[in-house]
C-alpha positions as CSV (number, residue, x, y, z in Angstrom):
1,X,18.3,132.4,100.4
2,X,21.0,130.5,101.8
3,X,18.6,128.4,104.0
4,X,16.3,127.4,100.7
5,X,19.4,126.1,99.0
6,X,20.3,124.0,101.6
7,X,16.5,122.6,101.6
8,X,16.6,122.4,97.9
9,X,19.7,120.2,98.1
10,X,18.5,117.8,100.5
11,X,15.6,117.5,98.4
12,X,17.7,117.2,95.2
13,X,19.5,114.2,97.1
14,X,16.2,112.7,98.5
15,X,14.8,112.4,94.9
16,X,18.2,111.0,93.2
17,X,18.0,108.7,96.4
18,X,14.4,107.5,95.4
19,X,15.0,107.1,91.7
20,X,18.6,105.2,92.2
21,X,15.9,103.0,94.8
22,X,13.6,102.5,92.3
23,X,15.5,101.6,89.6
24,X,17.4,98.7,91.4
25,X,14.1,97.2,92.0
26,X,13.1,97.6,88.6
27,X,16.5,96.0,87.4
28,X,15.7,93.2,90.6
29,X,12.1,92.6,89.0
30,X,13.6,91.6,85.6
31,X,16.0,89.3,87.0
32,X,14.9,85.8,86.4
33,X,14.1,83.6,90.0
34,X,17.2,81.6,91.0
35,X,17.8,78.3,90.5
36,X,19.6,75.2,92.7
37,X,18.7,73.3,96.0
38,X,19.3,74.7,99.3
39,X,23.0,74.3,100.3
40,X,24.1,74.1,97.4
41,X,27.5,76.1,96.3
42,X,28.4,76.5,92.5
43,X,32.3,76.7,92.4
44,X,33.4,78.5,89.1
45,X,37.0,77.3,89.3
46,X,39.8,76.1,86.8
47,X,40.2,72.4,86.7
48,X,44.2,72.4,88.1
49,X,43.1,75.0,91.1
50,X,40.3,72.9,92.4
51,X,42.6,69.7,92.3
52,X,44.9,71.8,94.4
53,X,45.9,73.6,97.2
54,X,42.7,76.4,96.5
55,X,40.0,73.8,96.2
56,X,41.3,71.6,99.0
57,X,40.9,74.9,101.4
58,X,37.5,75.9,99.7
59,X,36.4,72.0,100.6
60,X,37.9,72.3,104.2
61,X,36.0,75.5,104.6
62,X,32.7,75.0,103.0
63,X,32.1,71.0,103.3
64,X,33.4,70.8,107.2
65,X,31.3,68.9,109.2
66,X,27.8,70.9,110.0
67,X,27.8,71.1,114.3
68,X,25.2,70.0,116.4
69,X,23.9,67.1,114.2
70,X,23.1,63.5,115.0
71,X,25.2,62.7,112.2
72,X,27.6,63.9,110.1
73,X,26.6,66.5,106.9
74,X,28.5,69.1,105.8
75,X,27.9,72.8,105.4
76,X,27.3,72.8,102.1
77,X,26.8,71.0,98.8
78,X,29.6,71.8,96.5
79,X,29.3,71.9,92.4
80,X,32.8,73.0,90.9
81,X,32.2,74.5,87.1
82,X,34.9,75.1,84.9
83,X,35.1,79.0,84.1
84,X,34.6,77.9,79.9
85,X,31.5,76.2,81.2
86,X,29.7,78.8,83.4
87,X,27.2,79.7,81.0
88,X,23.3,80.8,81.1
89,X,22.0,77.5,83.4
90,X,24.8,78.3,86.1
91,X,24.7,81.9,86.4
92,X,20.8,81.6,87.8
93,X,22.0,79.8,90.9
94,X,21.3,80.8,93.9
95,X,25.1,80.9,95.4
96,X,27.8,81.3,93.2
97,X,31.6,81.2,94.5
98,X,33.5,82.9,91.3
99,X,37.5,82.0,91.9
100,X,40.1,84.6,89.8
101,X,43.5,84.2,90.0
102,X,45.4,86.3,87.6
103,X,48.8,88.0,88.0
104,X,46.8,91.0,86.4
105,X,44.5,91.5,89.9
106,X,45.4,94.1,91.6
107,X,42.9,94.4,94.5
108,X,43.1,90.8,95.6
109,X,40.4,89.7,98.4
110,X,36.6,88.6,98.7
111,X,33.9,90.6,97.2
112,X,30.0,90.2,98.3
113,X,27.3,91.2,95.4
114,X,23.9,90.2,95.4
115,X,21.3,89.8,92.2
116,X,23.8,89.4,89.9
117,X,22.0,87.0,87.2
118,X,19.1,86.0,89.1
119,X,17.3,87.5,92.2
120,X,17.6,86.2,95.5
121,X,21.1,85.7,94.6
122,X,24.8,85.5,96.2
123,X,27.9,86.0,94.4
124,X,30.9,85.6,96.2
125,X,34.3,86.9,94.1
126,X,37.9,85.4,95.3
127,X,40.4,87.4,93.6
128,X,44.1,86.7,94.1
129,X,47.1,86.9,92.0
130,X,48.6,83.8,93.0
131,X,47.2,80.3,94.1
132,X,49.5,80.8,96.5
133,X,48.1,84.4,98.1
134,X,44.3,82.7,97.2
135,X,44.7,80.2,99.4
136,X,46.0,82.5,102.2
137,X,42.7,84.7,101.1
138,X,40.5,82.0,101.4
139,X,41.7,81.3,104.8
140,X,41.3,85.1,106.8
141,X,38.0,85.2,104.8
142,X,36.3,82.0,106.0
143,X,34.2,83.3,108.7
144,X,33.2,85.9,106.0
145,X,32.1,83.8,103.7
146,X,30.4,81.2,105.7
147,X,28.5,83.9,107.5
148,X,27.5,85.5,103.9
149,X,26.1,82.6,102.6
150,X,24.5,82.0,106.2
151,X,22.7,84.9,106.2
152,X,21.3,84.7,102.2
153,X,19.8,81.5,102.7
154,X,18.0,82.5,106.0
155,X,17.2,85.4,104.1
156,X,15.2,83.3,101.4
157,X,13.6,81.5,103.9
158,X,12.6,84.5,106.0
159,X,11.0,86.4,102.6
160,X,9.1,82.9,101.1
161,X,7.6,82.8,104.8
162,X,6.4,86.5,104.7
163,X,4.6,86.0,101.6
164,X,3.1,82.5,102.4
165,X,2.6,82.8,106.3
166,X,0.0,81.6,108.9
167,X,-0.6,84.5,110.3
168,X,-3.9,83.0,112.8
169,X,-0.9,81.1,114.7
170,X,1.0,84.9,115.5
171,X,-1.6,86.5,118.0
172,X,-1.7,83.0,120.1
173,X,2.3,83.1,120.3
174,X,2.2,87.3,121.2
175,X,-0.5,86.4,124.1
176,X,2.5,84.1,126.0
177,X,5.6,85.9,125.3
178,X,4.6,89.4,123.7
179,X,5.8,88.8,120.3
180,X,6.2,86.4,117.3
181,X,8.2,85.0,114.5
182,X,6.4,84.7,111.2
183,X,5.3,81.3,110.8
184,X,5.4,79.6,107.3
185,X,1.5,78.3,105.8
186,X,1.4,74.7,106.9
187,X,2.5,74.7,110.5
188,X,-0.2,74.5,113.2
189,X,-0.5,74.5,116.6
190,X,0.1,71.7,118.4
191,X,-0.2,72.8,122.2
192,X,-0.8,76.3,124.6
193,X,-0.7,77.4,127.7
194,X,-0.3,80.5,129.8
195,X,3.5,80.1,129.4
196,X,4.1,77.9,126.6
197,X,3.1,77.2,123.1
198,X,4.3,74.7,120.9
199,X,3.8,75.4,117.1
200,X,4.8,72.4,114.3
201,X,4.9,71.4,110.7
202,X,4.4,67.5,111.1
203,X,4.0,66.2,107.0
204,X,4.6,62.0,107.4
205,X,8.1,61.0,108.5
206,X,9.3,64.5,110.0
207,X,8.4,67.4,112.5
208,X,9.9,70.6,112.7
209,X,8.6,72.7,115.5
210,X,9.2,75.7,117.3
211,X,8.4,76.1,120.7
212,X,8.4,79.8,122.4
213,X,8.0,80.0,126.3
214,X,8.6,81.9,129.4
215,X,9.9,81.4,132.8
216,X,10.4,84.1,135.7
217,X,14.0,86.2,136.1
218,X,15.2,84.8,139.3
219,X,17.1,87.6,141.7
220,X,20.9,87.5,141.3
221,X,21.0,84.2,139.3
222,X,22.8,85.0,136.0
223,X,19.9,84.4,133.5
224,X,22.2,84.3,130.0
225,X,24.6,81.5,131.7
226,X,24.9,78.5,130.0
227,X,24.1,76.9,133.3
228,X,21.2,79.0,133.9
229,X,19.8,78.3,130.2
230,X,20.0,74.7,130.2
231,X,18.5,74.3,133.8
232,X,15.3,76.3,132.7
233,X,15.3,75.3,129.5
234,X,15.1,71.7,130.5
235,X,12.6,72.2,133.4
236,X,9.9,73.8,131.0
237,X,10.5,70.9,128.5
238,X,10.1,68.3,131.2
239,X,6.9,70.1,132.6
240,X,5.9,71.1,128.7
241,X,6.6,68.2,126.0
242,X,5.9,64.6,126.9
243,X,7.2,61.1,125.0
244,X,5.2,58.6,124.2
245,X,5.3,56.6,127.5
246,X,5.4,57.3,130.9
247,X,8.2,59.0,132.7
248,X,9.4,60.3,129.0
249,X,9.9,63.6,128.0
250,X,12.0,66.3,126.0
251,X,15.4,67.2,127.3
252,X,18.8,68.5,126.1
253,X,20.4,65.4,125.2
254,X,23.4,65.5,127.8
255,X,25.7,63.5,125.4
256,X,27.7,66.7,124.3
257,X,27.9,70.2,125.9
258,X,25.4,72.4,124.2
259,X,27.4,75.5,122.4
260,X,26.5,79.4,123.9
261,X,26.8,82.3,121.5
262,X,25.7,85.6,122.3
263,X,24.4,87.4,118.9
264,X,22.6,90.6,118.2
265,X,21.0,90.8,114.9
266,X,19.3,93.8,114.0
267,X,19.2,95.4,116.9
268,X,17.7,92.3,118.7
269,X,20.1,90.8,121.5
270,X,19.6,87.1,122.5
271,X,21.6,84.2,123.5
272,X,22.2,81.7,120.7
273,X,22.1,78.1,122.4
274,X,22.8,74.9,119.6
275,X,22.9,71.1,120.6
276,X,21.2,68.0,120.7
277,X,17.5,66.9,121.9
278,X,16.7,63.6,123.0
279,X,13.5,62.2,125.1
280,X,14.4,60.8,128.8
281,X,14.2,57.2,128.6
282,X,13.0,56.7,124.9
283,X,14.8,56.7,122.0
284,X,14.1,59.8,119.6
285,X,16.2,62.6,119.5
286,X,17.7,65.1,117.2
287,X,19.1,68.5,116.6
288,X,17.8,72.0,117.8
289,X,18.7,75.7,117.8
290,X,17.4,78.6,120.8
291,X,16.9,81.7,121.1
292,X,17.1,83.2,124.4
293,X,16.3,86.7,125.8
294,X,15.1,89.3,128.1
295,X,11.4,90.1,128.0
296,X,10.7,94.1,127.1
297,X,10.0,95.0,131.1
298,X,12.7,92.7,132.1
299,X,10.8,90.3,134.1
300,X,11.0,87.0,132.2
301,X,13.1,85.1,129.9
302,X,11.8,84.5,126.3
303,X,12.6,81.2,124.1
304,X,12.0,80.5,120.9
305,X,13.3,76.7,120.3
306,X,13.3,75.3,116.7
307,X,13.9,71.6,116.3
308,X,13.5,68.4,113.7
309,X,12.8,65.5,114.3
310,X,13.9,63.3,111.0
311,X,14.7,59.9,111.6
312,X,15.2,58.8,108.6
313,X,16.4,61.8,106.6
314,X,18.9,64.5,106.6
315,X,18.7,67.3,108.8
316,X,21.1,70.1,107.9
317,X,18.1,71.4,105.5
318,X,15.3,70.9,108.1
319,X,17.0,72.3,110.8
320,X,18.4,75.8,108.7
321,X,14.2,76.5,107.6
322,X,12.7,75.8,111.2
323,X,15.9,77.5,112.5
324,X,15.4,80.6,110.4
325,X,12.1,81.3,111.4
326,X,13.0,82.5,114.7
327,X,15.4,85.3,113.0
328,X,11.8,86.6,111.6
329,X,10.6,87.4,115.9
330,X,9.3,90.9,116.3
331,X,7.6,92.1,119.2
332,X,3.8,92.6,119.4
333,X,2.9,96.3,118.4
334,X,0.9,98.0,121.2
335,X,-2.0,99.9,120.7
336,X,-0.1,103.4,121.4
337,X,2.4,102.2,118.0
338,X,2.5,104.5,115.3
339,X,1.3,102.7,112.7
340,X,0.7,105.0,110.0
């Protein structure tokens, strides 16, 4: 008796669990779609705290220069609304900093919801009692909130690409490395070997590619190094993409130190390697991100490389959808997977 209890309550929980499922995505499916550009911030903020010290820390926070480009753009695009004019055509955007300071709060700090108004969405509430304690808020939760808004719009780049992807280009990038990102409907592939393939999306006047590649694990050499990345990195771009004229090819521009970051994201461990691209004795350039990481037996290095090349245009924007492709890698499934 006791024991069928306990399995009726677990199955009690597992159907509450499944309805409270179900109904969020039946409240998500009515949302309306979001609205806004990529990068762009609305800032729902009275008029006085934006002119002062809370919007100059928000703009220091959220408008700093973005790292690793040829020139200078910042994070994000900010739109400040006053709170008496946040109505219907602001509440669909896609990410919504909402700033209350009120001597009445009494749980001050920064609260994350998603698909408030509008689905994919991020709301971000700042709640202080003071401009005084906002301010000091804002500051401990920058990381937070840069990350947050990170994440959402790699997010909506990750799920547009599932839905509209080129799936022919996956099995040629599982046969060299043993897995694959999920590549958006337009790219194409450009070049393969039995190491190296290079996959772009090359409309007139840009190019954003991703190459993945492999090269051996070398016996006692430190593999993850920042030395030992950039030396291998550079020798299969010099062996793998070639300029336009002779003796030109691909490199890590050596103009400024390329930055090393060592991640995991879900579950995944890799080697996060930013900085600039240029071609050896030619003139193009611009910025790229890496991913870098142990094969499943150990015996190789994996990386997938995303970069733009945009001459003419901004390339915060390019750079975050070719870069957030390579957050969508999963390894090949073998034939011994359960897939049912």
């Amino acid at each position: 008796m006791k024991r069928f209890l306990t399995y009726l309550v677990i199955a009690l929980a597992a159907i509450l669990t499944l309805a409270s499922c179900n109904e969020a995505k039946r409240k998500k499916a009515l949302l309306p779609n979001i609205s806004g550009k990529a990068g762009e911030v609305i800032v729902v903020i009275d008029k006085g705290l934006w002119e002062g010290a809370v919007g100059t820390v928000l703009r220091d926070t959220l408008t700093a220069d973005c790292p690793f480009l040829p020139q200078r753009e910042p994070l994000y695009n900010l739109v400040d609304v006053a709170p008496s004019g946040f109505n219907n055509m602001f509440q669909i955007h896609r990410n919504i900093i909402l700033v209350n300071i009120n001597s009445s709060v009494t749980e001050p700090g920064v609260v994350i919801r998603k698909d408030v108004w509008a689905a994919p969405q991020c709301v971000i509430n700042i709640n202080a009692a003071d401009p005084e304690s906002a301010v000091t808020i804002i500051k401990e939760n920058s990381q937070k909130i840069i990350t947050t808004l990170e994440q959402v719009e790699r997010d909506r780049v990750i799920a547009n690409t599932r839905k509209y992807q080129e799936r022919a280009l996956v099995p040629a990038t599982e046969e060299v490395i043993g897995g694959s990102p999920c590549y958006p409907s337009g790219y194409q592939l450009k070049m393969k070997t039995s190491d190296f393939v290079w996959i772009t999306y090359a409309p007139q006047g840009t190019q954003q590619s991703i190459l993945a590649f492999k090269y051996p694990v070398v016996e006692g050499e430190n593999m993850m190094s920042r030395e030992s990345l950039i030396k291998n990195i550079n020798a299969m771009l010099q062996k793998n993409v070639p300029g336009m004229f002779e003796n030109t090819y691909m490199t890590i521009a050596p103009v400024i130190t390329p930055s090393v970051k060592y991640m995991d994201y879900k579950g995944h461990a890799f080697a996060e390697i930013r900085g600039l691209w240029d071609v050896h004795n030619d003139y193009m350039g611009g910025p790229f991100a890496a991913h870098a990481f142990y094969s499943q037996d150990g015996k190789d290095m994996i990386v997938l490389l995303a970069f733009v090349y945009a001459p003419k245009y901004d390339k915060r924007q390019y750079l975050r959808q070719v870069e957030s492709i390579l957050y969508s890698f999963e390894w090949a499934k073998s034939e011994n997977d359960d897939t049912k």
